[in-house]
C-alpha positions as a Markdown table, in Angstrom:
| # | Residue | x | y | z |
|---|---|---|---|---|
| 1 | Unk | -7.6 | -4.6 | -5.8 |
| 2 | Unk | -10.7 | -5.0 | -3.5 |
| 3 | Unk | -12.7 | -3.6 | -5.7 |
| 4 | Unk | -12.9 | -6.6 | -8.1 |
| 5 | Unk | -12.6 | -9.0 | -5.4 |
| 6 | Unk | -15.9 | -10.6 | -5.4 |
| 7 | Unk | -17.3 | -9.5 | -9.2 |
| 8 | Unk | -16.6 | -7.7 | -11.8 |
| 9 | Unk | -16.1 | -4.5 | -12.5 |
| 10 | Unk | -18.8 | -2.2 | -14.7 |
| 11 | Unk | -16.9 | 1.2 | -14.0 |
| 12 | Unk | -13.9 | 0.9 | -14.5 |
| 13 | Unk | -10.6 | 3.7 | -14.5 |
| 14 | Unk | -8.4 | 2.0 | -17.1 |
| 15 | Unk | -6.8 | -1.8 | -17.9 |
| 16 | Unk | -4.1 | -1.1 | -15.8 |
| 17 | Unk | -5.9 | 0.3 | -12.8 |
| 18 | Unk | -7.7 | -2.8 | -12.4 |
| 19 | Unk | -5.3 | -5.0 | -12.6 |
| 20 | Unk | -3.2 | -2.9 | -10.5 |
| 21 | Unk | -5.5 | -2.9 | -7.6 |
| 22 | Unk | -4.3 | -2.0 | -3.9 |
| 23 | Unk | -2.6 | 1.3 | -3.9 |
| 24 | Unk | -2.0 | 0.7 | -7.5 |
| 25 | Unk | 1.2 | -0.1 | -8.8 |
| 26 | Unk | 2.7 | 3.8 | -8.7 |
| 27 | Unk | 2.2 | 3.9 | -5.4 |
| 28 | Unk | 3.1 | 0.5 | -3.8 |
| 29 | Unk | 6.1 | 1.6 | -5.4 |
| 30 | Unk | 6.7 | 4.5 | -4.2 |
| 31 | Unk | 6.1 | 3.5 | -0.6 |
| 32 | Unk | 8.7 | 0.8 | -0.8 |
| 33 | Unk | 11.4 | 3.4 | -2.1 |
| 34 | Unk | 10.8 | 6.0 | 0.7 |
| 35 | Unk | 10.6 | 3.3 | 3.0 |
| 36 | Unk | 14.5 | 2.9 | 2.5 |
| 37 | Unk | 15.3 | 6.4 | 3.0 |
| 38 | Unk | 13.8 | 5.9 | 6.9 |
| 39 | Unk | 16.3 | 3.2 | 7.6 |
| 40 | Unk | 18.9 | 3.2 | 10.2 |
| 41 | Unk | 22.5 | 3.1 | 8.4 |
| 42 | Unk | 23.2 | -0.5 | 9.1 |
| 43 | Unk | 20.2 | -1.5 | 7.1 |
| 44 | Unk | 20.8 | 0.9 | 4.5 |
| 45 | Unk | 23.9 | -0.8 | 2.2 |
| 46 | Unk | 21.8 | -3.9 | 1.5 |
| 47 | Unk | 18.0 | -2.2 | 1.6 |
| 48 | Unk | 19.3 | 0.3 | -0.6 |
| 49 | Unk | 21.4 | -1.8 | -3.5 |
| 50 | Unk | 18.6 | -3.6 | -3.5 |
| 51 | Unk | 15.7 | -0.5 | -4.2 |
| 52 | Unk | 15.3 | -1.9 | -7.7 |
| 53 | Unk | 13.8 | -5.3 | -6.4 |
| 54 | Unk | 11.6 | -3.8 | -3.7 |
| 55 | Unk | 10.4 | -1.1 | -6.1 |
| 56 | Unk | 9.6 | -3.3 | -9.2 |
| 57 | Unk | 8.2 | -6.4 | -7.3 |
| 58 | Unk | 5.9 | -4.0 | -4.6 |
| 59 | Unk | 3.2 | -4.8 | -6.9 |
| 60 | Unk | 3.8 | -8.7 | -7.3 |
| 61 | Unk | 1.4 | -9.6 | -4.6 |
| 62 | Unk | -2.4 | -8.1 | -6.4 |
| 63 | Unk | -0.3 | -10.1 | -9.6 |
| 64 | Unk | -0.4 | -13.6 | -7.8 |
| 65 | Unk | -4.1 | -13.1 | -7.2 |
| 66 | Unk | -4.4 | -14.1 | -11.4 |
| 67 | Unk | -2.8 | -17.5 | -10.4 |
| 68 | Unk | -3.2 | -17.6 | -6.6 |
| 69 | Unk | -7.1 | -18.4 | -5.4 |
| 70 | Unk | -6.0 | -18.2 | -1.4 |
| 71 | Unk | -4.4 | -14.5 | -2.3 |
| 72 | Unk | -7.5 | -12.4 | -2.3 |
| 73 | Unk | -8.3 | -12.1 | 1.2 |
| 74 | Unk | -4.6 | -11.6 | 2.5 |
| 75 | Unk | -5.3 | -8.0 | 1.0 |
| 76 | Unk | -8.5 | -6.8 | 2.8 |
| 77 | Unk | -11.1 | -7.1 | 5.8 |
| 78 | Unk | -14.6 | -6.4 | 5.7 |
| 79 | Unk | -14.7 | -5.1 | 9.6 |
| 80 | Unk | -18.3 | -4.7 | 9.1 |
| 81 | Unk | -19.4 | -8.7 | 8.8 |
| 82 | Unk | -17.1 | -9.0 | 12.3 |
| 83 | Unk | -20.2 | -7.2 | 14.0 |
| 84 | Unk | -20.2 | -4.2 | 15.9 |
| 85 | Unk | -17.2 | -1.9 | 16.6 |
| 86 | Unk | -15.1 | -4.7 | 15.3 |
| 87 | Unk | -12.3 | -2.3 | 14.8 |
| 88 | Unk | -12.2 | -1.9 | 18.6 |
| 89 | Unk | -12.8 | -5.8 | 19.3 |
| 90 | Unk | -11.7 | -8.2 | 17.0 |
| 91 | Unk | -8.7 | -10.1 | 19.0 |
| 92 | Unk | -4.8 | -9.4 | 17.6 |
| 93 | Unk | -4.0 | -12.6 | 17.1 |
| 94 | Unk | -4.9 | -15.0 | 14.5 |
| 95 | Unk | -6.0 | -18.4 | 16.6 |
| 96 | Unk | -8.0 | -16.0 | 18.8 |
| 97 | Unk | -9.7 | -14.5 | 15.6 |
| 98 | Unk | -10.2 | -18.3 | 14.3 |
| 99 | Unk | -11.6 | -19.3 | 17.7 |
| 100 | Unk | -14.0 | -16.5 | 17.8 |
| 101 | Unk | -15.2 | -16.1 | 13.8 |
| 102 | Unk | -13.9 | -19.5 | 12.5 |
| 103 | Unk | -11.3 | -19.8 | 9.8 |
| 104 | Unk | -14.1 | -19.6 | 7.2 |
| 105 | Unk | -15.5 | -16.3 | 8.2 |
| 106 | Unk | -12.0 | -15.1 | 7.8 |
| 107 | Unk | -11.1 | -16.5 | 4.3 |
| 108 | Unk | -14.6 | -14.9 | 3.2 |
| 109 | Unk | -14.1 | -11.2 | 4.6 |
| 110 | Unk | -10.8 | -11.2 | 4.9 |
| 111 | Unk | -7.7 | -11.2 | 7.0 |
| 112 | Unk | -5.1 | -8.6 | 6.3 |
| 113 | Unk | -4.2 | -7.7 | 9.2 |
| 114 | Unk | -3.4 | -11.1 | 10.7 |
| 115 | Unk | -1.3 | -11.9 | 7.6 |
| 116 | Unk | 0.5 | -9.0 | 8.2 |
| 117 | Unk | 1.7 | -10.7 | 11.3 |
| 118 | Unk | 2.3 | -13.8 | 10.1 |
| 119 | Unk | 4.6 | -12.1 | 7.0 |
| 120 | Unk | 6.5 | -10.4 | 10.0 |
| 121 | Unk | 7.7 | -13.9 | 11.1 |
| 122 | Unk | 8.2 | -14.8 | 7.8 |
| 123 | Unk | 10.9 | -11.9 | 7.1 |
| 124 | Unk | 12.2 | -11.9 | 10.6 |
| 125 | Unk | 13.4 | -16.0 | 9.9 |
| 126 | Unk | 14.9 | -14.8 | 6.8 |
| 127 | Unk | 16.7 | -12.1 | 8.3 |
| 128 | Unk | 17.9 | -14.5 | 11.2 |
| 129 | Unk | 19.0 | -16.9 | 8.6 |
| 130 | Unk | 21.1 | -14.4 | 6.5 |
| 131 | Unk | 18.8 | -15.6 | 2.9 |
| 132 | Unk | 19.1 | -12.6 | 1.0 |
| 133 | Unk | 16.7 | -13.8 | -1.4 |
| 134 | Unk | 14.1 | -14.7 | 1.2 |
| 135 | Unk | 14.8 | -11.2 | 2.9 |
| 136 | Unk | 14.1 | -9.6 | -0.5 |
| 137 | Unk | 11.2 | -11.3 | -1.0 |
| 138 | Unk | 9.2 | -11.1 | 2.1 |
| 139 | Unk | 10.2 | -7.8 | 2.7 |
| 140 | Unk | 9.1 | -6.5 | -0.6 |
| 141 | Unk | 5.4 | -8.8 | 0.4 |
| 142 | Unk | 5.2 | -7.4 | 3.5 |
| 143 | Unk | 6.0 | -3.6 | 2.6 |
| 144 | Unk | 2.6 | -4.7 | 0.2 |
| 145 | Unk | 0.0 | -5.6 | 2.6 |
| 146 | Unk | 1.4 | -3.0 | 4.7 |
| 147 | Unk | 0.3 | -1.0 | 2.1 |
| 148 | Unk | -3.1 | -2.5 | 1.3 |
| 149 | Unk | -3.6 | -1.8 | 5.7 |
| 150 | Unk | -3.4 | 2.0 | 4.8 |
| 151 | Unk | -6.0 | 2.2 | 2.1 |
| 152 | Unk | -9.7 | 2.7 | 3.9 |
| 153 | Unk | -12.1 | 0.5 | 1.3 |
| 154 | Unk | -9.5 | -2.7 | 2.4 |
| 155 | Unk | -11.2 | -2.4 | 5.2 |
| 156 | Unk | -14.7 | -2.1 | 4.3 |
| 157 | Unk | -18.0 | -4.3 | 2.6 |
| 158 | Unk | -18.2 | -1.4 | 0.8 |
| 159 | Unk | -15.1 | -2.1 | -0.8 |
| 160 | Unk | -15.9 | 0.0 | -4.3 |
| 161 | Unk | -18.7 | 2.0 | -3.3 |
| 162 | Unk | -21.0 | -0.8 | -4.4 |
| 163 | Unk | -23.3 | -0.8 | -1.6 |
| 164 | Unk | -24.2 | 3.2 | -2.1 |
| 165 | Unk | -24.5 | 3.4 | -5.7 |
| 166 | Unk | -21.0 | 4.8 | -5.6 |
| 167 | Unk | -19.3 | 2.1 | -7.7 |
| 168 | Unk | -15.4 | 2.4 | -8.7 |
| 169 | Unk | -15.0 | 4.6 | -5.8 |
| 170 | Unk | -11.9 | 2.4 | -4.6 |
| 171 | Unk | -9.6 | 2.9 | -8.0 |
| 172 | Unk | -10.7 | 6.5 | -8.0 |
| 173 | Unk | -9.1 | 6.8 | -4.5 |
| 174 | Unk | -6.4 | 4.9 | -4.5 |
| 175 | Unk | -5.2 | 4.8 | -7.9 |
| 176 | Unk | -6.2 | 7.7 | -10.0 |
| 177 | Unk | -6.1 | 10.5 | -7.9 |
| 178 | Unk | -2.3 | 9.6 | -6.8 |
| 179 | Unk | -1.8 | 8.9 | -10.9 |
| 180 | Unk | -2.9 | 12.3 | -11.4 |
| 181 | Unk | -1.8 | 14.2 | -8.5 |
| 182 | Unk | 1.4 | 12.8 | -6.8 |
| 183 | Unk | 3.6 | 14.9 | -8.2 |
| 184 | Unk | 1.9 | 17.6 | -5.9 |
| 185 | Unk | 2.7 | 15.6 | -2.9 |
| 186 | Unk | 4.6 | 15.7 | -0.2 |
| 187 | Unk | 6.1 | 12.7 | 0.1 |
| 188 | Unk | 9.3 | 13.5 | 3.0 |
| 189 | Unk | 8.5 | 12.4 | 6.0 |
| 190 | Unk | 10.7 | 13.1 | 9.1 |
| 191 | Unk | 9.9 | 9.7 | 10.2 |
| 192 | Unk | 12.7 | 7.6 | 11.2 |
| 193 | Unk | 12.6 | 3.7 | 11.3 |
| 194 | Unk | 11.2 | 3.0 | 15.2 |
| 195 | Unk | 11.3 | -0.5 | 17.0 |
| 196 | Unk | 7.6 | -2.1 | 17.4 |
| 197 | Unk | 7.1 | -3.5 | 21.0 |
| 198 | Unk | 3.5 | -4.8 | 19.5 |
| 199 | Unk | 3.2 | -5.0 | 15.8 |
| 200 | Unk | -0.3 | -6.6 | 16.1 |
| 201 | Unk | -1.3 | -3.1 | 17.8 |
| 202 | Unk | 0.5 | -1.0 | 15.2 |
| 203 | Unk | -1.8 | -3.1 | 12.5 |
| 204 | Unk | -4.8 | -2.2 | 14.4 |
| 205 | Unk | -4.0 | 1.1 | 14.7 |
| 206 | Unk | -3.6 | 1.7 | 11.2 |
| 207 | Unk | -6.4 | -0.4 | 10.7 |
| 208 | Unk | -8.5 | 1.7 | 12.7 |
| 209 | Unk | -7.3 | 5.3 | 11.0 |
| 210 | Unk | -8.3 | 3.6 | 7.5 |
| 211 | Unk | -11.9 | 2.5 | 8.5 |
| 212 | Unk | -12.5 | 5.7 | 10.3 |
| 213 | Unk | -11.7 | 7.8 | 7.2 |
| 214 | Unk | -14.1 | 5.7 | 4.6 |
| 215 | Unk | -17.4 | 7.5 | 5.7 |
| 216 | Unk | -15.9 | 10.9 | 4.4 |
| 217 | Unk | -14.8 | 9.2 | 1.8 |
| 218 | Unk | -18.0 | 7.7 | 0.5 |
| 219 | Unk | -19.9 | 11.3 | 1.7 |
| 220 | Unk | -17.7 | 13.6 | -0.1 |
| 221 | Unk | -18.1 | 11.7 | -3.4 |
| 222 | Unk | -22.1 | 12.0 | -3.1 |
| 223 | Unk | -21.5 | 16.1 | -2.7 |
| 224 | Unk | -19.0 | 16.7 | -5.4 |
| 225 | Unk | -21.0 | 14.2 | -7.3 |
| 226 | Unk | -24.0 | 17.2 | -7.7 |
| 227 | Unk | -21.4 | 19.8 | -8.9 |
| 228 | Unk | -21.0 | 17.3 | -12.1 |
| 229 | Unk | -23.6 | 15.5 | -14.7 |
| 230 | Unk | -23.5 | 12.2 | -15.7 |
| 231 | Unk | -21.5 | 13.0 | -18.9 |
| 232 | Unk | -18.9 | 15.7 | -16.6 |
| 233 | Unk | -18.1 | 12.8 | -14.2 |
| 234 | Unk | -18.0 | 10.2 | -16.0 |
| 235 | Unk | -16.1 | 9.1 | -20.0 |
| 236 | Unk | -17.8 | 6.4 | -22.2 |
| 237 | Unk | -15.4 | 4.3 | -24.0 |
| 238 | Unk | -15.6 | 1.1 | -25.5 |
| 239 | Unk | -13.2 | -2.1 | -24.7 |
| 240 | Unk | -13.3 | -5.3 | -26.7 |
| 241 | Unk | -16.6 | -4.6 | -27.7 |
| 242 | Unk | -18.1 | -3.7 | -24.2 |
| 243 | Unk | -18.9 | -0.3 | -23.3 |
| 244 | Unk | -16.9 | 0.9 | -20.3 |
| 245 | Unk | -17.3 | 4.4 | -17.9 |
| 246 | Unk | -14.2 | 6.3 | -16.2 |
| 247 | Unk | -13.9 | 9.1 | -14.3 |
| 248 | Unk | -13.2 | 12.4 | -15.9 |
| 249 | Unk | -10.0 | 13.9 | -14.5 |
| 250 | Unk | -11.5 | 16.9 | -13.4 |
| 251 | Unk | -13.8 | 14.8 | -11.1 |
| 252 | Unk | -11.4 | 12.8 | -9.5 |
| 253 | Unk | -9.0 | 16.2 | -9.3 |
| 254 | Unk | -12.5 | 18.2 | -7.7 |
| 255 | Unk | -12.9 | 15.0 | -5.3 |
| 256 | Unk | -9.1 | 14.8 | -4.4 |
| 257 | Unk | -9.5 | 18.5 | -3.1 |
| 258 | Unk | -12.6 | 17.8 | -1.1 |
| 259 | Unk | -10.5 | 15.2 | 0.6 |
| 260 | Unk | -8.1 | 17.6 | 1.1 |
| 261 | Unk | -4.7 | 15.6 | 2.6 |
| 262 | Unk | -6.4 | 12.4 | 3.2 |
| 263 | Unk | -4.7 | 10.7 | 0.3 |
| 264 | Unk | -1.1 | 12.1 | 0.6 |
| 265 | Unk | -1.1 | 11.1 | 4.4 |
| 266 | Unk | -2.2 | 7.7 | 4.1 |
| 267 | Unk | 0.8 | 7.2 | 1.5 |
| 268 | Unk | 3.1 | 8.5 | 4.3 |
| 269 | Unk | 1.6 | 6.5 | 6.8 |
| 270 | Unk | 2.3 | 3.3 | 4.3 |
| 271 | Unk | 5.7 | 4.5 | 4.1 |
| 272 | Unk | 6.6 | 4.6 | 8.0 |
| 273 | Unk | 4.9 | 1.8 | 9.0 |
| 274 | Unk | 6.7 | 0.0 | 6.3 |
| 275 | Unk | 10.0 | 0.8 | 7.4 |
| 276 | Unk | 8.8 | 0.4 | 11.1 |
| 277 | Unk | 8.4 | -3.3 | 10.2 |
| 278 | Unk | 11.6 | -3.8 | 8.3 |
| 279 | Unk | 13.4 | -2.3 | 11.4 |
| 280 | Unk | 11.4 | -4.6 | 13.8 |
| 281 | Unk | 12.1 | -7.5 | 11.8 |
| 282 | Unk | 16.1 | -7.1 | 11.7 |
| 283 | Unk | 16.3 | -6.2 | 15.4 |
| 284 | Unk | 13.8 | -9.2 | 16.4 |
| 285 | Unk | 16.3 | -11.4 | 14.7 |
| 286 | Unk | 19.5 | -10.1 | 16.7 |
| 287 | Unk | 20.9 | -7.5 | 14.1 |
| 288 | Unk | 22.3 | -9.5 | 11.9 |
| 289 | Unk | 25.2 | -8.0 | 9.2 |
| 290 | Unk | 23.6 | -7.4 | 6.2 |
| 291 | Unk | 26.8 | -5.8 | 4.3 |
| 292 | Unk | 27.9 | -9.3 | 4.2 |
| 293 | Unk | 24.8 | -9.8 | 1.3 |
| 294 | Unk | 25.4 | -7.2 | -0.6 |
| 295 | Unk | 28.1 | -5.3 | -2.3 |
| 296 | Unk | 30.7 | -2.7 | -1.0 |
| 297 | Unk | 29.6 | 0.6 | 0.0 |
| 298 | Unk | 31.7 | 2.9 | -2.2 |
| 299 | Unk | 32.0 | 6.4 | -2.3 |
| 300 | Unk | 30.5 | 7.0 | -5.4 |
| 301 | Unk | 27.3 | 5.0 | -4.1 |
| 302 | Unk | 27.7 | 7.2 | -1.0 |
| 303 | Unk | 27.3 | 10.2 | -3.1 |
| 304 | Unk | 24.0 | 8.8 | -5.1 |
| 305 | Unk | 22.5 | 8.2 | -1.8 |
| 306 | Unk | 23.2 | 11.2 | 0.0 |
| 307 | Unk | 21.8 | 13.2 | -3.3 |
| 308 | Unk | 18.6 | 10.6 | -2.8 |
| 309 | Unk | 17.9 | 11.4 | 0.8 |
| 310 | Unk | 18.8 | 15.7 | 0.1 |
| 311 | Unk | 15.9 | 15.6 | -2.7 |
| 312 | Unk | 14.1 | 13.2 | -0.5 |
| 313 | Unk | 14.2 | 16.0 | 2.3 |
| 314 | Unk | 13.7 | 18.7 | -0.2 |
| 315 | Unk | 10.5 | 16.9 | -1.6 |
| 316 | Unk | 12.3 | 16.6 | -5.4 |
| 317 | Unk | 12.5 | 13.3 | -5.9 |
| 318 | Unk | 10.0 | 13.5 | -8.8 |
| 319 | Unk | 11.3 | 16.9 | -9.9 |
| 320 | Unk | 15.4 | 15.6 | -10.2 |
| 321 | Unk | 13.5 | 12.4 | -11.6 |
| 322 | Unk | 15.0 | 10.2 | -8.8 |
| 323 | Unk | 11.8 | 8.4 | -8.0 |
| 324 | Unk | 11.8 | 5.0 | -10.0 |
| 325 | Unk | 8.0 | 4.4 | -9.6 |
| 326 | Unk | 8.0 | 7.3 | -12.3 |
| 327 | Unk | 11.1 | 6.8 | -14.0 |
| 328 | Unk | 12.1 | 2.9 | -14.1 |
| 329 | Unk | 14.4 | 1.4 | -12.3 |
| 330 | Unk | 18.1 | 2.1 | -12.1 |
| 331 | Unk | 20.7 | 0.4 | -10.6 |
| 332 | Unk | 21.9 | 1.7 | -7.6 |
| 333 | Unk | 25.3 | 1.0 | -8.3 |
């Protein structure tokens, strides 16, 4: 939701795409579910009665920014306004950034990847404590801004395109192509949940990949951009009396395949890291039991999770309409 972080928006995709912001809320979604599926079997019982939770609440964060003024820049940095390579040079830690930028300068452009960190802590206590409600609810925040680390305009001034005349840039990208296209995506990954010896260097290393892919990004909008006129690219419509542009779907579907796989991978790359972080979390606070929170593991829920992970393998979890970001939650027992 970057893209209406700091005014509003004259382009936009749709209502919904707006207020979605981040990855949108198909996508937060789906990252959340996968994310599940890369868990090691004594997280699965509790992670995966609980899907419905994580899936339906992935999006809560970009919804407390309507109420919450301090939730905005939990979501994005501008690396730019941290000078030079800041990719490369900004310190991991969050007193160090203070000390070097001042708290200010952070608040302003942004801090996600610091309060990635400090959401880490935040899960890892609840998993130490045995809260199940706390463990639901920071893992389903922190799986989000996970998320929002893995989308390349979160980490740029040029947040919508704004700065290049390419305005709405960030909903086409991260919201309307996957609207339009996930169910051409792969989205199995062979990724299996891995311990983090430095999560503050797994952040940056995302944060890196995402910043480095926003100059094709902007580029490859400006050349498929002379392939379309100004009524082939864009739809007029009015809402509540104000006229409003979106993109045509056959621009964003001719800019999706200049991008080639850029899209799809950053959505895998959401859903490793997520379930990297879930993993770290439970092993930094000693393992604890977590079939003591939820219910028994029968047979029949055996069977619905091994028919989960085969289409998940099989890359059918849209097509046996077992992906709830498409289909609405369902319980999982």
């Amino acid at each position: 939701m970057g893209s209406v972080r700091k005014f509003g928006v004259a382009v936009v995709l749709s209502a919904l795409l707006i207020i979605a912001g981040g990855w949108g809320f198909l996508i937060h979604r789906t990252v959340h579910q996968l994310a599940v599926y890369e868990l090691p079997a004594p997280m699965v019982p509790f992670f995966y009665q609980h899907m419905d939770y994580l899936v339906s609440n992935a999006p809560r964060p970009d919804q407390r920014r309507n109420t919450d003024s301090t939730e905005a820049p939990k979501h994005f940095i501008d690396l730019e306004m941290f000078g030079t390579d800041a990719a490369h040079t900004m310190p991991a830690d969050w007193e160090s950034a203070v000390k070097k930028y001042t708290k200010d300068s952070l608040l302003k452009y942004g801090y996600v990847p610091y309060h990635v960190i400090y959401m880490k802590g935040k899960l890892t206590d609840a998993f130490r404590k045995g809260n199940k409600d706390s463990i639901l609810f920071y893992a389903t925040d922190l799986g989000h801004y996970i998320g929002d680390v893995n989308v390349p305009l979160h980490t740029s001034v040029n947040y919508d395109g704004q700065l290049t005349n390419q305005k709405g840039l960030h909903s086409l990208w991260e919201s309307m192509i996957p609207e339009i296209l996930v169910g051409n995506y792969n989205l199995y990954s062979d990724h299996k949940a891995t311990y983090l010896k430095d999560p503050a260097a797994a952040v940056w290393t995302a944060i890196r990949r995402s910043f480095k892919l926003v100059p094709e990004m902007l580029e490859k909008e400006t050349e498929v951009s002379k392939s379309f006129t100004p009524e082939t690219k864009y739809r007029v419509q009015m809402r509540n009396g104000r006229e409003s542009r979106s993109y045509t779907s056959e621009f964003a579907k001719a800019y999706a395949a200049s991008l080639k796989t850029s899209v799809n991978d950053q959505l895998i790359h959401s859903t490793d890291m997520v379930a990297d972080f879930w993993y770290t979390c439970w092993v930094d606070a000693g393992k604890p039991d977590l079939t003591k929170l939820c219910n028994a593991w029968t047979v029949e829920t055996q069977a619905k999770f091994d028919a989960e992970i085969k289409a998940f393998k099989e890359n059918k979890l849209i097509e046996n309409k077992l992906l709830l970001s498409k289909q609405g939650s369902a319980p999982r027992d």
